[in-house]
KEVO-603585 format. One record per residue: residue in one letter; x, y, z of N, C-alpha, C in turn. Coordinates in pm, whole numbers, plus 50000, padded with zeros to 5 digits. Atoms other than C-alpha are relative to their C-alpha. Example, Ala and Ser with C-alpha at 12.3 -4.5 7.8 and 13.67 -1.06 7.14 Angstrom:
2
A500894988150000512304955050780500905012050000;S499184988149994513674989450714499235010950073;
# end
This chain:
383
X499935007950123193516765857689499315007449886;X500704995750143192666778957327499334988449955;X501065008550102189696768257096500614999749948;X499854994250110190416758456802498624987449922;X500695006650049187466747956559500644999649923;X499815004450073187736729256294499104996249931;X501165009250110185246726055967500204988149904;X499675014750109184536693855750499184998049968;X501294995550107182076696255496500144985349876;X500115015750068183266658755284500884993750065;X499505013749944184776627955367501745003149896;X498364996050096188016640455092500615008050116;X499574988249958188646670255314500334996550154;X499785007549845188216651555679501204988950000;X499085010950014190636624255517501565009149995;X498964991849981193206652155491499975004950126;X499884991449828192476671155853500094985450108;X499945007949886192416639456040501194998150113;X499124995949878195926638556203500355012250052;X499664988549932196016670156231498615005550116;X501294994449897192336673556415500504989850125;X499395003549896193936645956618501155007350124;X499104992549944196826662856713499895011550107;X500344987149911195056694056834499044993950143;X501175003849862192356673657103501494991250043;X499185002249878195846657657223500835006650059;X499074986449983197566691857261499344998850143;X500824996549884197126700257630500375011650026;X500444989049994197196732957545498955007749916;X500394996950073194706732957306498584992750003;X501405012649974190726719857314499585003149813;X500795006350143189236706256977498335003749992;X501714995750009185856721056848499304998249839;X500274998150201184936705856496498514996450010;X501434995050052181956715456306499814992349929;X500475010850145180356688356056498725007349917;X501154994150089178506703355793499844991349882;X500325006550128177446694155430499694984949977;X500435012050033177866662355303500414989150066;X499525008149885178846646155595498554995750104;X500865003050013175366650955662498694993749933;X501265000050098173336637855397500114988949983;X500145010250054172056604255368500254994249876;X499825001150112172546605855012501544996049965;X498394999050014176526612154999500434986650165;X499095011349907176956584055293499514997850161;X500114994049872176126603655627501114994150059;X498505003449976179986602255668500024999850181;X499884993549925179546621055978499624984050155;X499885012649897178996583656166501314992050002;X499025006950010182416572156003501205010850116;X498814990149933184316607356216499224995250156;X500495003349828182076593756556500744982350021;X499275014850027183496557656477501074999750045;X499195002649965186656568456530500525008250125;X500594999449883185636581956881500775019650002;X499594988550052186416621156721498905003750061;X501064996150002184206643256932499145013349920;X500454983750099181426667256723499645009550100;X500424985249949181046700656848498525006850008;X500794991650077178666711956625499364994449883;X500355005950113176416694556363499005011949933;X500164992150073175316718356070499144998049877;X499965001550092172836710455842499615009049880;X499584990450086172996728555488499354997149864;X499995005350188172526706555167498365006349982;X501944995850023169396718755008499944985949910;X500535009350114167626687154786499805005649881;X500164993050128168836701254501501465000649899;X499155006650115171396695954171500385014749954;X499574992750075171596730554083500735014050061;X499024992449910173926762554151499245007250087;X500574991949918171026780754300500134990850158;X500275011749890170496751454505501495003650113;X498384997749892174716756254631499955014450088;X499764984849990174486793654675499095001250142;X500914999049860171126788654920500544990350077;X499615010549872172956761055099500735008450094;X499664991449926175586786255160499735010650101;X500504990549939173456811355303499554990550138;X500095007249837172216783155580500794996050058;X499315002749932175146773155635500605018350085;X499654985149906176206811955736499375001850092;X500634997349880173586814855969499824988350073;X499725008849942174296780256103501375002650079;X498844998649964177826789056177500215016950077;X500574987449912176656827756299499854997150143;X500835006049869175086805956589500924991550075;X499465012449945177546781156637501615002750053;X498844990150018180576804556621499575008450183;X500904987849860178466827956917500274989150161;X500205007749825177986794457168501824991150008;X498415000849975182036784957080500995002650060;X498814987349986183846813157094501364997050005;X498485006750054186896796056916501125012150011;X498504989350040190316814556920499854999049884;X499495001950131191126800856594498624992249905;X500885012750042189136782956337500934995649840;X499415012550129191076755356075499285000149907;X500735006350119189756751355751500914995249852;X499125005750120191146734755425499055001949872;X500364999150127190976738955060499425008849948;X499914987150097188626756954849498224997049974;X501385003749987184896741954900499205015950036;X500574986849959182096768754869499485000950178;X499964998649858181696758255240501115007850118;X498964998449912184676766455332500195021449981;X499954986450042183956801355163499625004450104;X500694998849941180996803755379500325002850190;X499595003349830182706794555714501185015850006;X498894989349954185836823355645498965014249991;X500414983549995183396852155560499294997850155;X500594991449875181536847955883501074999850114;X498784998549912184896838056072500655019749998;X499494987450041185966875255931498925013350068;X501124990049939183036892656050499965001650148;X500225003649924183096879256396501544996350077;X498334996649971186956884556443500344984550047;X499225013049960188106849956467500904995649910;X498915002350086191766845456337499354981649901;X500045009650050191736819556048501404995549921;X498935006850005194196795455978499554987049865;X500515004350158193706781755568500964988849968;X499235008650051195376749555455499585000249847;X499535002550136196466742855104499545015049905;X499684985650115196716781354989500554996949932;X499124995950144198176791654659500194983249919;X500205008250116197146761754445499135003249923;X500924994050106195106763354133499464985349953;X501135011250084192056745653978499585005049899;X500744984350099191586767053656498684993349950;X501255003650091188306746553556498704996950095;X500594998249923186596750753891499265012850077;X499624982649918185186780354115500914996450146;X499135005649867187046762454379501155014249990;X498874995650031190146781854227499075017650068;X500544988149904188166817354330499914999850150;X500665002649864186746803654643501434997850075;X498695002349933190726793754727500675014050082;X499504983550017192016829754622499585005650136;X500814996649890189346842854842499965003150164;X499905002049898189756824355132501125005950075;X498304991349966193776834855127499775008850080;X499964984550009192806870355120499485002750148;X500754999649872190396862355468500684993950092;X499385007349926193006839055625501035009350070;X499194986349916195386855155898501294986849975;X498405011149971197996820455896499784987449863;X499735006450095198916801755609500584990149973;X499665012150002199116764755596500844993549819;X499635010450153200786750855242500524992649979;X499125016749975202076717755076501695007049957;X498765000150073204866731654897500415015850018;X499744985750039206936760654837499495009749929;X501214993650140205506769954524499355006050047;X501154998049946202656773954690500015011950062;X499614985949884203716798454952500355011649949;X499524984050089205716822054686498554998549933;X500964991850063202016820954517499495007350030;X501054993649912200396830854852500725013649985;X499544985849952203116862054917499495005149884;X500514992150069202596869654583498305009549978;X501354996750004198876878254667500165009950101;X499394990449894200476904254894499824996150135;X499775001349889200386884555216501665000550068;X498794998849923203016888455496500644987049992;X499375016650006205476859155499500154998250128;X500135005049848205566857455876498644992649989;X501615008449946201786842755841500254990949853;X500225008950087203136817155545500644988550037;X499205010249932204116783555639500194984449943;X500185011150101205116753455417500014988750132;X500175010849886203636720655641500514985849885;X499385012550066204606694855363498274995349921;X501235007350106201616671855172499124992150120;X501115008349904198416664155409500264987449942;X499505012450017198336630955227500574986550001;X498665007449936201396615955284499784996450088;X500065004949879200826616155615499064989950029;X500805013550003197676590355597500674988649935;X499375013350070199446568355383500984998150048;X499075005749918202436566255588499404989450117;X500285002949872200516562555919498724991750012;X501105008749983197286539355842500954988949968;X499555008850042197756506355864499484990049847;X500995000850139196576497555484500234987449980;X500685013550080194676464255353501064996349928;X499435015650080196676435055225499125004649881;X501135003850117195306430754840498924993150026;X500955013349972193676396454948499175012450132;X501234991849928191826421255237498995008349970;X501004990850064190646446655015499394995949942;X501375007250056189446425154760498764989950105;X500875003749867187516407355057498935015150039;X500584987149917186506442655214498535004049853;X500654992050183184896453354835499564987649898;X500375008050077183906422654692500435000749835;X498955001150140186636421754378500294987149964;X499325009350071187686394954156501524997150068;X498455004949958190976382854264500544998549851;X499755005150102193356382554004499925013249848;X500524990450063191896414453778500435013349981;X499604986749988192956445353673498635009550068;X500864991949941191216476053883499865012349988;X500414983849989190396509753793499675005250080;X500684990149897189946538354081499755002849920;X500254985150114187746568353883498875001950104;X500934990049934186206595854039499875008949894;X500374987250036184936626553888499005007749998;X500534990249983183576654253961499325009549944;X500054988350070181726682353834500845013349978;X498974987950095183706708453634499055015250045;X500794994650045182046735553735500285015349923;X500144986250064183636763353535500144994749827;X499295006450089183866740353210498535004049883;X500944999550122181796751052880499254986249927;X499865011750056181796716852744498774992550065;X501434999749902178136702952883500654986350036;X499175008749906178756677753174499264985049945;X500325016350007176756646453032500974998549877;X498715007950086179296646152700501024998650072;X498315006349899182326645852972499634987850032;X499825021049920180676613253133499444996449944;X500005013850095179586599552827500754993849953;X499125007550030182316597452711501684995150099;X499215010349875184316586353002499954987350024;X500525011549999182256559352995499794991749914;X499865007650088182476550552662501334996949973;X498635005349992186526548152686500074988050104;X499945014149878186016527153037499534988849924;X500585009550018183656506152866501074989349910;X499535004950056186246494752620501144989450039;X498855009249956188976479752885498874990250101;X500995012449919188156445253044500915001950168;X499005001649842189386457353439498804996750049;X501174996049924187146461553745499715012550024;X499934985949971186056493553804499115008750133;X500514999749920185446508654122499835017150044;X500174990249983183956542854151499865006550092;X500704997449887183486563154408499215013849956;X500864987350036180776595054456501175012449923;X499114988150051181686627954288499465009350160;X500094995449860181436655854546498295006850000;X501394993549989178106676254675499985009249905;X500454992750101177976698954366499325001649929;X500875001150096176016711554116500274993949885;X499595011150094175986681953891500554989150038;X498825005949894177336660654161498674988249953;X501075009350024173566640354128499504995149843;X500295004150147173506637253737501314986950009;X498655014249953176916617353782499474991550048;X500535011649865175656597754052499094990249867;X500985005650101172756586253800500794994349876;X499485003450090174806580253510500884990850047;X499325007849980177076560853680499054985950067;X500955008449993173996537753802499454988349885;X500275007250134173176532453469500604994949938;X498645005450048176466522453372500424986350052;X500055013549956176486497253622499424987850042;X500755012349994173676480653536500334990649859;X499625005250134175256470553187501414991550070;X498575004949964178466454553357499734996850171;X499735007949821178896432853678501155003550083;X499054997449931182316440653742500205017650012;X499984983149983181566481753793499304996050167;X500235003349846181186485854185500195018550022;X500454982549975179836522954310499795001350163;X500244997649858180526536654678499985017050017;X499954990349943179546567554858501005005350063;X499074997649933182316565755054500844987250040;X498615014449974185336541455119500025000150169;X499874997449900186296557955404501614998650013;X499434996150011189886566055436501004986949988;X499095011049968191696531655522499654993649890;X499875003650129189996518555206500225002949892;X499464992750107190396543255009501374995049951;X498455001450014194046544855006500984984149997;X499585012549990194476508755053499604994049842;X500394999950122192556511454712501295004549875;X499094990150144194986534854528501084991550024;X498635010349997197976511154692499964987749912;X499845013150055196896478454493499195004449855;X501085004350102194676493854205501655002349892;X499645000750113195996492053892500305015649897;X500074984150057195006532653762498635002350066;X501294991250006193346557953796499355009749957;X501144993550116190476578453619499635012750066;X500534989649989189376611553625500155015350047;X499284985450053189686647453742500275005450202;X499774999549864190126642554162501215005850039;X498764995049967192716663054310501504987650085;X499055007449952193796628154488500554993949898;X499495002950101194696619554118501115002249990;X499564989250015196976645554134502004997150151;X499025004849883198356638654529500434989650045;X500025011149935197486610554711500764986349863;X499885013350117198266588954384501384999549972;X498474999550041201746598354353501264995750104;X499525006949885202626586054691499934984649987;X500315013750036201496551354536500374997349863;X499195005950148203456557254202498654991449934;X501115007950019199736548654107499835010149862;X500464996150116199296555653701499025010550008;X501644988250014196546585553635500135006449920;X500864994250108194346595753374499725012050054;X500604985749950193796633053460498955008049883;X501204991450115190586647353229499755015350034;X500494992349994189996676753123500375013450109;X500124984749958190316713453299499985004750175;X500414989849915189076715053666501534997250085;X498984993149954192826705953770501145004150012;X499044990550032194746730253568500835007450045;X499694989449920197026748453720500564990850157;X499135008249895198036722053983501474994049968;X498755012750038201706705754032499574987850032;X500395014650034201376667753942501564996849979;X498895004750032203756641753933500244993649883;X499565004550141205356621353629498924985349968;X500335014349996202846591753726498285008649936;X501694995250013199706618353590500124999549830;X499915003950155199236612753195498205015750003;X500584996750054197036642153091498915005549916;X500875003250113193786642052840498555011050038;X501244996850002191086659752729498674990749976;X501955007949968186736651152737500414987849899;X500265013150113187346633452411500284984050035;X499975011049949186766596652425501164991749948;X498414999450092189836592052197501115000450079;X498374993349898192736609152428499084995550117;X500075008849869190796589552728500644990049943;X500025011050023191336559052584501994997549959;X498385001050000194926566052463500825002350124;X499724997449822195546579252818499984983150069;X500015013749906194536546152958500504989849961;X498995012150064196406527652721501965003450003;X498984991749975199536549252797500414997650137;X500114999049805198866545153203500464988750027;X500085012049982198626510353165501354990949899;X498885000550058202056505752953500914990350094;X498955001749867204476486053139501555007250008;X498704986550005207566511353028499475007850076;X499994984849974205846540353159499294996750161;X499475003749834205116518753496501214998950066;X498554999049920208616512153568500595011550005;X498874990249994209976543053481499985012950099;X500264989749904208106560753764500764997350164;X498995001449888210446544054027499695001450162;X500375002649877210496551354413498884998350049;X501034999949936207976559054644499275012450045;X500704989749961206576591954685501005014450012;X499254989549949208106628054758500684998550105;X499455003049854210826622755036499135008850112;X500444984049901209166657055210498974991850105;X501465007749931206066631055298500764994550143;X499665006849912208346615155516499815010950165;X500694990249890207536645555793499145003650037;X501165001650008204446641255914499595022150047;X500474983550030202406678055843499285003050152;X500854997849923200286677256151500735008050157;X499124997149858202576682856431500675015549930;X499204985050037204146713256200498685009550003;X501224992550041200306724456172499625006750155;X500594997949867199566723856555501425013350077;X499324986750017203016742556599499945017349969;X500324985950068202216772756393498715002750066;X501504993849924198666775756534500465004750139;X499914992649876200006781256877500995006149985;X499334982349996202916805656803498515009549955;X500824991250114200426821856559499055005850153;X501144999949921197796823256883500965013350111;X498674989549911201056842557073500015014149951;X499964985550072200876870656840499665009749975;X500314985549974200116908756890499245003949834;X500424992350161198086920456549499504985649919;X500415010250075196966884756413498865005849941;X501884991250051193506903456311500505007149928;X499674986950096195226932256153500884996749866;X499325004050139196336922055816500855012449893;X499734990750102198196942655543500814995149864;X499555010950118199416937155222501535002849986;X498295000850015202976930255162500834999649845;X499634999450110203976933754813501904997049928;X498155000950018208276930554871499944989249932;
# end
């Protein structure tokens, strides 16, 4: 039987790998070895890492990393413990493969020592872009260290060859996403508002956001004035954390303070995946600069405010409206979102493609890929 580990460093990134980390511990040719790092550990962000034992997912490997700290030095030394966390943990493994997704400086962390220590890596959601992040480097990056190439779309894939990878190691799996929102069974309205203590009856804002972190523009005028456009509509508004970044804990605070001026503002660490999405199915819009703005929201024909920069450079659907920091083009944004023309005219239900669940095409490719003479030896392909 082949290893294959698997890292998960937030509760966003585990909500995408979940059928597919399933998939691989019911392969019976395949044993399951996932690593929990970051903010899956940290009392602060939730200590998620009890919601992936909940759903009787076993850990491998617990990793901890976060330093008590807001700033980039603070990220950079996390990275370094997490390398010599995963040095150690990598040694008592000894994975065939190791899974990782996206574009997290964790995930940086996990491919350079995977690369050092010859263990093929297998990268989900190559060749997308965040131009107002370092995510968008840390993506690039990872490509360049990855031996098998997971992506949602085509697009995607002609971005990866274009980075001179081989197209035998590129492989379009369809939209992680999709596949949760097909396959959970998601909250009734009347349940969620129950689950979350909501008004019945009320309009509901999702808004997340994140720190920007390649954005000139200093991060307390972005969420002041985020917060001075929210403040102006009478919904509910239900936030959730931004991610472990630098600037991830100024948010946090500002949004505290925000909701001590207003009763109907409601602030969670974590939903957790069945509420989440059961969230984006009945809310009303949604706020801010989350890549599930982007995905997950368009599977729910769910209105979105997209701010600002960090995600430039992504495909979005016709249900994403736009806007820069200013509190102006928020506010026209959310009066634009909230239109009832420009609700109807977004129509079905999601990308047909969703309808194929990604996980079973993911566990596929990992074991040809595991079959293959030269997986280690990379070269660049430029045709």
């Amino acid at each position: 039987m082949k290893k294959i580990a698997v890292l998960t460093a937030t509760r966003a990134e585990y909500g995408l790998l979940y059928w597919t980390i399933k998939a691989i511990e019911e392969d019976p040719d395949l044993e399951l070895r996932l690593i929990v790092t970051g903010a899956h550990l940290s009392p602060e962000y939730g200590y998620t890492v009890r919601e992936i034992e909940a759903q009787g997912i076993p850990v491998a490997e617990r990793i901890h990393m976060l330093l008590s700290s807001d700033s980039r030095q603070g990220a950079a030394k996390s990275m370094g413990l997490l390398v010599i966390g995963l040095a150690q943990a990598f040694e008592r493994l000894k994975p065939d493969m190791l899974l990782l997704l996206g574009d997290r400086y964790e995930i940086l962390a996990a491919a350079s020592v995977a690369v050092v220590m010859n263990i093929p890596i297998a990268h989900l959601c190559g060749g997308e872009s965040t131009e107002g992040a370092i995510d968008e480097q840390v993506r690039h990056a990872v490509t360049k260290m990855a031996h098998i190439h997971l992506v949602q779309t085509e697009y995607y894939g002609q971005q990866v060859l274009k980075m001179g990878e081989e197209e035998w190691r590129v492989h379009n799996v369809g939209f992680l996403g999709g596949e949760n929102a097909r396959r959970l069974n998601l909250l009734t309205r009347d349940e969620l508002e129950r689950e979350l203590k909501l008004k019945a009856g009320r309009k509901n804002f999702v808004v997340t956001y994140h720190p920007v972190t390649l954005e000139k523009i200093p991060l307390e005028l972005q969420v002041d004035n985020l917060l001075a456009a929210l403040s102006r509509f009478d919904a509910q508004i239900i936030f959730t954390y931004p991610n472990a970044d630098s600037g991830g804990r100024f948010i946090i605070e500002k949004l505290k303070e925000f909701s001590e001026k207003r009763p109907d503002v409601h602030i969670y660490c974590s939903l957790g995946q069945l509420r989440y999405l059961s969230l984006l199915k009945h809310a009303d819009l949604m706020v801010g600069n989350s890549s599930s703005g982007l995905l997950e929201s368009q599977f729910f024909n769910l209105p979105t405010v997209n701010i600002g920069t960090r995600q430039k450079g992504r495909l979005r659907g016709e249900n994403v409206i736009d806007v820069s920091y200013d509190t102006e083009d928020i506010v026209r944004g959310i009066e634009k979102a909230m239109d009832d023309n420009f609700r109807k005219a977004l129509g079905g239900s999601g990308p047909a493609d969703w309808d194929t669940p990604p996980s079973g095409k993911i566990v596929k490719v990992i074991k040809e890929a595991l079959k293959k003479d030269g997986l280690l030896n990379k070269r660049l392909s430029f045709t």
